[in-house]
C-alpha positions, 0 to 999 in steps of 0.5 A: 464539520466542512465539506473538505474536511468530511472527505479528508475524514472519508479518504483517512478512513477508506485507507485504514479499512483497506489497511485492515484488509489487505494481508502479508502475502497479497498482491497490490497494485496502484493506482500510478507509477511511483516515482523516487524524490529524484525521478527514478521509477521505483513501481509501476502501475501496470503490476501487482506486488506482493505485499511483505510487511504492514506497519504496527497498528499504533505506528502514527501512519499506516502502510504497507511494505512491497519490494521494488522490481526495478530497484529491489529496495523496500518501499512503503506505500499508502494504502490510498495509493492502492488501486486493486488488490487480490488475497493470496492463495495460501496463507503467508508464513511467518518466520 
């Protein structure tokens, strides 16, 4: 295996460890402000959201869902792009 391809590996399997760990209900913040296709903020990186839904374990890619403060839309987040999370308190209630 290269060297590039090695760290490509490390970096898929970082994200899916970090996938793992993080719950409904804890907070996430990334690592830079995220950015629409047409340049309007969606989040920023000086915050923490609430994560509210993960994608199914079998899905293809692996994400988590938090909601926008600026826009109020759902948006699906990288795990890579995670830069800090904190657990949450109490546990998150499922409907």
């Amino acid at each position: 295996m290269s060297e590039t391809h090695l760290a490509q590996h490390d970096q898929v399997n970082d994200s899916l460890s970090l996938w793992h760990l993080i719950e409904i209900g804890d907070r996430v913040r990334i690592e830079a402000s995220l950015l629409s296709v047409e340049g309007d903020l969606q989040l920023r990186s000086d915050r923490y959201y609430e994560v509210i839904g993960k994608s199914a374990l079998d899905a293809p890619h692996h994400c988590l869902y938090v909601q926008s403060d600026i826009t109020g839309d759902v948006i699906e987040l990288f795990p890579g792009f995670v830069a800090d999370y904190q657990r949450s308190e109490e546990p998150a209630h499922h409907a």
